[in-house]
C-alpha positions as CSV (number, residue, x, y, z in Angstrom):
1,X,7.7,-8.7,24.5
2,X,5.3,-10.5,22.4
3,X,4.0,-10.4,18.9
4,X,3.9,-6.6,17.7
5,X,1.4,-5.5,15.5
6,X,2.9,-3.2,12.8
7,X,0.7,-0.4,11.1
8,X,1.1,1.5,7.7
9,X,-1.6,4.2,7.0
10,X,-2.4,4.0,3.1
11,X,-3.0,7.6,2.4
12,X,-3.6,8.0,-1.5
13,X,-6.0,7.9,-2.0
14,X,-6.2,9.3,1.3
15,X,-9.6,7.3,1.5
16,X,-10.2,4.8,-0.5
17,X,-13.6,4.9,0.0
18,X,-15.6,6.1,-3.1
19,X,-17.6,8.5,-1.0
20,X,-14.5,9.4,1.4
21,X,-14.4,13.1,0.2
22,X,-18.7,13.8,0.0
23,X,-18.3,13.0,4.4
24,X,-20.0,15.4,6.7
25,X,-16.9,17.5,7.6
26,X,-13.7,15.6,5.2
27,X,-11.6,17.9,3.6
28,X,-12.6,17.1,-0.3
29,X,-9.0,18.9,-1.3
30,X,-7.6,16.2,0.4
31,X,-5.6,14.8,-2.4
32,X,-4.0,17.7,-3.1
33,X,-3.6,19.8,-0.6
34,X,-0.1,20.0,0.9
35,X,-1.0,21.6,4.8
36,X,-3.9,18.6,4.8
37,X,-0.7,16.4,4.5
38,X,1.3,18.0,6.9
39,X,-1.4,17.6,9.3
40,X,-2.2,13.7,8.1
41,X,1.4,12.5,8.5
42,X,2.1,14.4,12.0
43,X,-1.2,12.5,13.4
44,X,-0.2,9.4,12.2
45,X,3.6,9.7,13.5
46,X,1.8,10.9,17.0
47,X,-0.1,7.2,16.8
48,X,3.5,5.7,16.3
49,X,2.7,3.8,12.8
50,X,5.3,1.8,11.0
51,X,4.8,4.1,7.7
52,X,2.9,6.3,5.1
53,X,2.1,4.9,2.1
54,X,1.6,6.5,-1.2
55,X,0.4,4.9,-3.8
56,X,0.6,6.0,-7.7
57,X,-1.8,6.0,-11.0
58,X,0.7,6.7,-14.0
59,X,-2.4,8.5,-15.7
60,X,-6.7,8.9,-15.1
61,X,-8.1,6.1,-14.2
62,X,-9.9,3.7,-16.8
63,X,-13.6,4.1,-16.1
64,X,-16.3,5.8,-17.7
65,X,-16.8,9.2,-17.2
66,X,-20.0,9.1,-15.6
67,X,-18.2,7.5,-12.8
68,X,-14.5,9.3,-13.0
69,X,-16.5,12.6,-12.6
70,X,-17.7,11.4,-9.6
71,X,-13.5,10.2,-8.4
72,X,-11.5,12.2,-6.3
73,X,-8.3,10.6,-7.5
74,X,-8.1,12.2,-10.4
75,X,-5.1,15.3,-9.0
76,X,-2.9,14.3,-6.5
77,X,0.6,14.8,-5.7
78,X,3.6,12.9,-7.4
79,X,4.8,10.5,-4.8
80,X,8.9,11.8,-4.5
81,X,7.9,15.4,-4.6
82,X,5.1,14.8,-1.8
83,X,7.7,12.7,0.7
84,X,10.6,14.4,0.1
85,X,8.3,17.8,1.2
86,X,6.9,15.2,4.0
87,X,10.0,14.0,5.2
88,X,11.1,17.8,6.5
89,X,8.2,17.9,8.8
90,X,8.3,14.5,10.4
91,X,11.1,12.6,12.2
92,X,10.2,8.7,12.5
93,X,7.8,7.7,10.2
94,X,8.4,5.7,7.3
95,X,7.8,6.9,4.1
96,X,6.6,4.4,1.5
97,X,6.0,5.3,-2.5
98,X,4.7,3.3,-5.5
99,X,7.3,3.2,-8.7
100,X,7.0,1.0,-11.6
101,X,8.9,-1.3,-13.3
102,X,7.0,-1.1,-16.5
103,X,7.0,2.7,-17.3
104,X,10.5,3.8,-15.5
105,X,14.4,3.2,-15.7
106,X,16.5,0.9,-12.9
107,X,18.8,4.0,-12.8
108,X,15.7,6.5,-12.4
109,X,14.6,4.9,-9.5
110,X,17.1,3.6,-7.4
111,X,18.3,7.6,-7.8
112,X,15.3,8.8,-6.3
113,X,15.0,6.1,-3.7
114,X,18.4,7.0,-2.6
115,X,17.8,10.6,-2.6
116,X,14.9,10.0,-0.5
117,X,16.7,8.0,2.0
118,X,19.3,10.1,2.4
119,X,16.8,13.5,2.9
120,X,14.8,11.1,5.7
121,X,17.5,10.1,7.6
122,X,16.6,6.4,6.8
123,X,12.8,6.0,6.5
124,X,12.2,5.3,2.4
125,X,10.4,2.2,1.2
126,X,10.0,1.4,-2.4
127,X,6.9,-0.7,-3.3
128,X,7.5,-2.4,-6.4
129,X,4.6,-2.5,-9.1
130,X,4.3,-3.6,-12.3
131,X,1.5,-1.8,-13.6
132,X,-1.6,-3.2,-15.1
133,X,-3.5,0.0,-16.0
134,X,-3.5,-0.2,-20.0
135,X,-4.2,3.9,-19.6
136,X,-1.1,4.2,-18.5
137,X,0.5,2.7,-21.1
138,X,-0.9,5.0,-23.6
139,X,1.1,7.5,-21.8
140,X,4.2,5.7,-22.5
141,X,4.0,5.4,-26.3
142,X,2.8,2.0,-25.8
143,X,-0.3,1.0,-27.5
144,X,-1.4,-2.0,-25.2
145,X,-0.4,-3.5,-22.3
146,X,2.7,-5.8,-21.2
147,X,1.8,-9.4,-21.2
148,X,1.3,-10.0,-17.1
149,X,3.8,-12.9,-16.7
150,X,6.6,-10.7,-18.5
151,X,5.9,-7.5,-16.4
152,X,6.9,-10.1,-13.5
153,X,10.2,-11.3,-15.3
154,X,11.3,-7.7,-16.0
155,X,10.4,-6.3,-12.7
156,X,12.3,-9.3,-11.1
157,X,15.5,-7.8,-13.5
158,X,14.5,-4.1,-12.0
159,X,15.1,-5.2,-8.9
160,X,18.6,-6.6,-9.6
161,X,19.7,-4.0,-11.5
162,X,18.0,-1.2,-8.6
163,X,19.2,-3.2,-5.8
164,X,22.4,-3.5,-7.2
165,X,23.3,0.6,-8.1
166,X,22.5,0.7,-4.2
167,X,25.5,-1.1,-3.9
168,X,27.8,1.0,-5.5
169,X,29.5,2.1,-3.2
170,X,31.1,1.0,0.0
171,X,29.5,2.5,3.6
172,X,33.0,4.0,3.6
173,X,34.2,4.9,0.4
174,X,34.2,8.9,1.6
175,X,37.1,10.3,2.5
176,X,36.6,13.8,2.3
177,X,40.4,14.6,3.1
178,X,40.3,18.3,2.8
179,X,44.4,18.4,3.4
180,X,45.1,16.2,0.8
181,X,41.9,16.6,-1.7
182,X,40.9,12.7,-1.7
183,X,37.1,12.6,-1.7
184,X,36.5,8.8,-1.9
185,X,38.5,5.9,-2.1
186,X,37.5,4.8,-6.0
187,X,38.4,0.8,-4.5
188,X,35.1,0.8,-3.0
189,X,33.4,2.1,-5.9
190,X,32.1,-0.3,-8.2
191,X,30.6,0.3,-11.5
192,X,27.6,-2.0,-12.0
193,X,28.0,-3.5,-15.7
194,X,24.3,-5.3,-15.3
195,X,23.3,-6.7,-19.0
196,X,20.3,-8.2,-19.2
197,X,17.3,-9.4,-21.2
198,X,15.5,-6.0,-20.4
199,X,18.0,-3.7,-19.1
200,X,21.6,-2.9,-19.8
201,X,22.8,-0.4,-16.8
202,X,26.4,0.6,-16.8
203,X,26.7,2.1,-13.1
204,X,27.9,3.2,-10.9
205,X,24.8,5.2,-9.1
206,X,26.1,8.5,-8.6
207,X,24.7,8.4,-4.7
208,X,25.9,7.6,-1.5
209,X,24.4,3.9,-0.1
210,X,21.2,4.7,1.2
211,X,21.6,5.3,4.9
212,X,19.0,2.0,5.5
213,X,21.9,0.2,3.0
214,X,18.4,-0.3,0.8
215,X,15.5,1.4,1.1
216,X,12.3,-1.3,2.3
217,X,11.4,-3.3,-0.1
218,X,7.2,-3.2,-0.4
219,X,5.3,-5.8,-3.2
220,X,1.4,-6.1,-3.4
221,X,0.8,-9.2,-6.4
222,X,-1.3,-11.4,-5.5
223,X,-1.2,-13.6,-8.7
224,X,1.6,-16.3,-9.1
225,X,4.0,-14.5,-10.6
226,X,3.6,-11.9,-7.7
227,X,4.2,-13.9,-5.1
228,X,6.8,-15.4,-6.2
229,X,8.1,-12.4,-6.6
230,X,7.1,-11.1,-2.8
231,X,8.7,-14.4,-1.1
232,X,12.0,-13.7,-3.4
233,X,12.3,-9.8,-2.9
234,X,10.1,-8.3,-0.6
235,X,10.3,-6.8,2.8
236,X,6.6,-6.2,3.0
237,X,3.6,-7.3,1.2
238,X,0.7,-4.9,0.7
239,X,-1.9,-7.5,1.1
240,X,-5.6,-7.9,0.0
241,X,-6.8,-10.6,2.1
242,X,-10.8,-10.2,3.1
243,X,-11.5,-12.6,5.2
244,X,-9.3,-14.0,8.3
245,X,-8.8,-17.5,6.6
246,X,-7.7,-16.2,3.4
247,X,-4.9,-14.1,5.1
248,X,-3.6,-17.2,7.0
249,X,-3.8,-18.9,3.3
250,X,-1.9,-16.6,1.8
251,X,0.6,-15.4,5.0
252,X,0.8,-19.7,4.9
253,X,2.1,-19.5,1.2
254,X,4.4,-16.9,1.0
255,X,6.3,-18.3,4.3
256,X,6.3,-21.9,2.4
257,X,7.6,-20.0,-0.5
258,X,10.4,-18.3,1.4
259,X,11.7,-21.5,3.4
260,X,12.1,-22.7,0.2
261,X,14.8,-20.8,-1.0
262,X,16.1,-20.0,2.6
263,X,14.5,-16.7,3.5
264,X,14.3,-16.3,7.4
265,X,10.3,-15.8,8.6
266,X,11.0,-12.4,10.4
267,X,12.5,-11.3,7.1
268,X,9.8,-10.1,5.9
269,X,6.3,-8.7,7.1
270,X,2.8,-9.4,5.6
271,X,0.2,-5.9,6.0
272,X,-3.3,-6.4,4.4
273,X,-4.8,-3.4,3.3
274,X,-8.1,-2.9,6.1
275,X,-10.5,-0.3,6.4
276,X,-11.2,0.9,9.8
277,X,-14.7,2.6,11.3
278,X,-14.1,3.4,14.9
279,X,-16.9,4.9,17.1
280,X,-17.1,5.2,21.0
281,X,-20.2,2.6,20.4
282,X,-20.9,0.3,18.1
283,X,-23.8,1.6,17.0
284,X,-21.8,4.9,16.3
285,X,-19.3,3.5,14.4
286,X,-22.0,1.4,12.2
287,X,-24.0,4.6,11.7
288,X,-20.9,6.2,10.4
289,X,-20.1,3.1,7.9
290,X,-24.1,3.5,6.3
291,X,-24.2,7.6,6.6
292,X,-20.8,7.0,4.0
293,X,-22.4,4.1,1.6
294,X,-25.4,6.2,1.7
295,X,-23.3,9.0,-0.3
296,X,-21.8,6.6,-3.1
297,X,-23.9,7.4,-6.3
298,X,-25.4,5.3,-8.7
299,X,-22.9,6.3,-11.3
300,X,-20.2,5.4,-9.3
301,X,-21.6,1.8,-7.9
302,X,-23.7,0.3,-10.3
303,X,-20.5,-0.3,-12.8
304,X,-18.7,-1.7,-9.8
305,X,-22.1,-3.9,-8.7
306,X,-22.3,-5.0,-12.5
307,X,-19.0,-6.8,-12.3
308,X,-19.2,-8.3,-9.0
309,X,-22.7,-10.0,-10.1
310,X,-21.7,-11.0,-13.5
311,X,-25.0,-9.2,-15.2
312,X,-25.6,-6.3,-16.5
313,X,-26.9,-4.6,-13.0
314,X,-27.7,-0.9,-15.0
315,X,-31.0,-1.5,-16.2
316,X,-32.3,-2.8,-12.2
317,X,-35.1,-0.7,-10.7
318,X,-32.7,0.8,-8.0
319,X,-35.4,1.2,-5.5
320,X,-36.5,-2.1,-5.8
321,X,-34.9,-5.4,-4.4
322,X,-32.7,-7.2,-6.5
323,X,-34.3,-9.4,-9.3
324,X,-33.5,-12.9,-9.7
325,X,-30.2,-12.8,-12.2
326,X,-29.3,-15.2,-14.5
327,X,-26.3,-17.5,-14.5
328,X,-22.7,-16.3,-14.6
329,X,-19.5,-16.6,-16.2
330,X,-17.9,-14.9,-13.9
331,X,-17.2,-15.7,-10.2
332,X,-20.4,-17.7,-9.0
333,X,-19.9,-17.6,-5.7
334,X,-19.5,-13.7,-5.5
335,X,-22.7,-13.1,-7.0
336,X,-23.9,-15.7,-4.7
337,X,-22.6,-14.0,-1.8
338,X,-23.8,-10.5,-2.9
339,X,-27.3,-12.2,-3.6
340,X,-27.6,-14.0,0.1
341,X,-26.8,-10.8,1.7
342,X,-29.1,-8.6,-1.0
343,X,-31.9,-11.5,0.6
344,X,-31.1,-11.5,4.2
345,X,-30.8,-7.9,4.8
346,X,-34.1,-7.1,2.3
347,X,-31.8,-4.2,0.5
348,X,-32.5,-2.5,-2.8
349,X,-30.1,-3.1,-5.8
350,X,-28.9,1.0,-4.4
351,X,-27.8,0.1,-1.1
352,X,-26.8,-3.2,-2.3
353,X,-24.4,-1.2,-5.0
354,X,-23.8,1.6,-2.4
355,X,-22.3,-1.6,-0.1
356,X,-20.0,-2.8,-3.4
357,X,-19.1,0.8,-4.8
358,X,-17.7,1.9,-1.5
359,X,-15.0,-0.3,-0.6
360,X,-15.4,-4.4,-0.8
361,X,-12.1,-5.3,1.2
362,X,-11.7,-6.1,4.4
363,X,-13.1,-3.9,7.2
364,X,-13.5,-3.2,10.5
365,X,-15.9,-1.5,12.2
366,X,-16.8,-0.9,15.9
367,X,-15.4,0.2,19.4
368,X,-11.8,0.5,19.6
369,X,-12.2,-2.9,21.6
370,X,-13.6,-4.8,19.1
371,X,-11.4,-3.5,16.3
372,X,-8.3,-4.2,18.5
373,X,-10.4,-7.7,18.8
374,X,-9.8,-8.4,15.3
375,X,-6.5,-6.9,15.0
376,X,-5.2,-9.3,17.5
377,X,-7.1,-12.2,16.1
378,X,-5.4,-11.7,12.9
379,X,-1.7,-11.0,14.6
380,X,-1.9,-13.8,16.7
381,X,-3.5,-17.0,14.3
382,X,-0.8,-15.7,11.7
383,X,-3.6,-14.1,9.3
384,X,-0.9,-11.0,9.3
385,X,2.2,-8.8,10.9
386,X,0.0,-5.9,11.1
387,X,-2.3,-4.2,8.7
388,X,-1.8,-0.8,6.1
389,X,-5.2,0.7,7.4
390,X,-7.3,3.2,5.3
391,X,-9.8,5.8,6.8
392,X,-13.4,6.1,6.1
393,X,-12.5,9.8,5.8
394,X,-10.1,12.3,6.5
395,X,-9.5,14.5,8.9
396,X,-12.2,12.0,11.3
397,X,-11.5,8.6,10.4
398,X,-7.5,9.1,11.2
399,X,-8.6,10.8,13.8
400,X,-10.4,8.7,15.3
401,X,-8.0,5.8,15.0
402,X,-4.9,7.2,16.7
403,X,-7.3,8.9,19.5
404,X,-9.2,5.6,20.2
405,X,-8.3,2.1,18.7
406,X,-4.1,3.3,19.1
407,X,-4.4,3.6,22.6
408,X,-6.6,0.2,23.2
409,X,-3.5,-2.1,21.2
410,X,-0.9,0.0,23.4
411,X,-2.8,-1.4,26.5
412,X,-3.1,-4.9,25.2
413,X,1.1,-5.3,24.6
414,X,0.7,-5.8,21.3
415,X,1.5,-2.4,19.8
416,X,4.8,0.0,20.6
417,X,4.9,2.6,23.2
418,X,7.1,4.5,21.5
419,X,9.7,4.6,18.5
420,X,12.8,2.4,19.6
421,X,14.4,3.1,16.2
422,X,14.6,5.7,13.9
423,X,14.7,4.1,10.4
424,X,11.9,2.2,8.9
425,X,14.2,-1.1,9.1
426,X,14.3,-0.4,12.3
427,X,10.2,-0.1,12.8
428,X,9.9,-3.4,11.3
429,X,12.8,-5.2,12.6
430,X,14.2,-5.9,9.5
431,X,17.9,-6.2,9.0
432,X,19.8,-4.2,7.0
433,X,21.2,-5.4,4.1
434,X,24.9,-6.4,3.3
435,X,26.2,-4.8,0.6
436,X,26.7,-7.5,-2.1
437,X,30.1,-6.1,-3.7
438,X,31.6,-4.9,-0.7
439,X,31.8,-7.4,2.5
């Protein structure tokens, strides 16, 4: 068998797109509507994917209100309570949440993390931020954020003291002797004792080892500090490469950074986050793409169009093209960029904000052949392992994947046929873990 492409459906947002909920025929509930979920998670275990991922906002997001009254993420589910409910009406599929190492205790999460493996039978991944919404620290009795560096160096110490409560007990500690009324053997229990610079943790977690040993380790930083962190700790990166070259850049560094303290290649597995617009033509599949930009409003895109030029874009005529802007502080070559294509294409500062306001990562839009095309392209040169897709819109963009593009990669070789495991190690061929204490 060759190279597998792995897939992880990034489903809250369940679109990220800022129009994903205004769609001819979505479900604008989405967010927060438990049988929608149901019904999301069971199509995307049908299309065999690697895992569902849920994102978290530890309060309302920081914009102004013009725009966040326009945001459908401001009620959704809490990530634990939403999987654990998930986890009872699925049977393979991975189930991924955000917890971070800012705002929450080692002991807090590694709990819940165990809990949730436990419930899934072996599918919980934990992806590892360390939040740099200032809201959010407000929320926290903090009056300003955590310098970014020193987020990194505590959440490097969250991960020793999380991984290590995992550990807390040997696979075979329980006994359960009902003649003689031994439980567990307390040799292969072992109390933590982690002191640190940020945390002191006594131990030991009062929870089986998770059935995966750990759940999946998931990372997203892209900065420095977070990818050192990824090539020391993670399983799989959340990526954010937009263009083929900068994924092979980056999928390049992390794999020079891993050899460099020893980590095997297949130890970990590198998804960049990728919007996908399949239609049975490609004219079908474009219309879809501008019939969804068309519905991002002003309020929404011309903050968004603002920063990407590096001006002050609010006071533009929207209906006109875009004026010639002054220079920049800010990234040059984006506005540059944004201004060639504004030129080219002879679009008015409202489609050209529509374009930015919607989603500005990477994309992919067409027949299921030519988004398999890419896919492939990207698998193959090394740009990624796979990719954590997000819809256009729910129900028809997920839809539309598993029924088209899904079948197309299962032709080519380069996707499964079915589920050969039934753990999310197991979907991503990732060993599990010795337990560090207990050999």
């Amino acid at each position: 068998m060759g190279q597998q492409l792995h897939l992880g459906a990034f489903m809250r947002p369940v679109g990220i797109h800022t129009a994903w909920w205004r769609y001819p025929g979505s479900y604008p509930d989405a967010n927060f509507n438990l049988s929608h979920m149901v019904q999301f998670i069971q199509k995307l275990e049908q299309g065999r994917f690697d895992a569902f991922f849920m994102a978290d906002h530890l309060g309302v997001l920081n914009m102004e209100m013009a725009a966040l009254r326009r945001s459908a993420t401001v009620t959704s589910f809490e990530p634990f309570t939403l999987l654990s409910a998930l986890s009872m009406v699925t049977e393979r599929i991975g189930l991924v949440a955000t917890a971070s190492t800012t705002f929450d205790a080692p002991f807090h999460v590694a709990r819940r993390f165990a809990s949730l493996d436990h419930i899934s039978q072996g599918r919980a991944g934990w992806n590892i931020v360390t939040t740099s919404n200032p809201e959010s620290a407000l929320n926290f009795g903090a009056d300003d954020q955590m310098e970014h560096d020193e987020r990194y160096r505590r959440a490097r110490e969250f991960y020793d003291a999380v991984t290590g409560l995992w550990d807390s007990f040997a696979d075979d500690a329980w006994i359960r002797d009902q003649e003689s009324g031994v439980f567990f053997d307390p040799e292969k229990m072992h109390p933590l004792g982690h002191e640190g610079k940020y945390f002191s943790v006594r131990g030991p977690l009062n929870i089986a080892r998770p059935v995966q040993g750990w759940p999946v380790i998931v990372q997203a930083g892209a900065s420095e500090a977070g990818r050192q962190l990824a090539a020391e700790t993670a399983e799989v990166i959340f990526g954010a490469a937009r263009s083929l070259k900068d994924g092979q850049e980056f999928y390049a560094d992390i794999h020079r950074r891993m050899a460099a303290i020893g980590r095997p290649d297949d130890s970990l597995k590198i998804l960049p986050a990728a919007m996908v617009v399949a239609g049975r033509t490609h004219e079908e599949a474009q219309e879809k793409k501008k019939r969804l930009d068309r519905l991002v409003h002003p309020d929404s895109a011309m903050p968004n169009l603002s920063m990407r030029l590096g001006v002050d874009a609010t006071k533009f005529d929207l209906d006109s093209p875009l004026p010639e802007l002054p220079p920049t502080n800010a990234s040059q070559s984006a506005q540059a960029s944004l201004v060639k294509m504004a030129r080219e294409q002879n679009l008015t500062v409202r489609q050209l904000a529509q374009f930015v306001g919607g989603y500005g990562g990477l994309q992919f839009i067409g027949t299921s052949g030519e988004i398999a095309d890419g896919m492939q392209e990207w698998l193959e040169s090394k740009g990624s392992d796979g990719f954590n897709i997000m819809f256009h819109t729910v129900p028809e963009g997920l839809n539309d994947f598993v029924d088209l593009v899904v079948p197309e990669l299962t032709r080519r070789g380069i996707y499964r046929e079915a589920y050969e495991g039934t753990t999310l190690r197991e979907h991503l061929g990732l060993k599990r873990p010795c337990n560090q204490f207990f050999k």
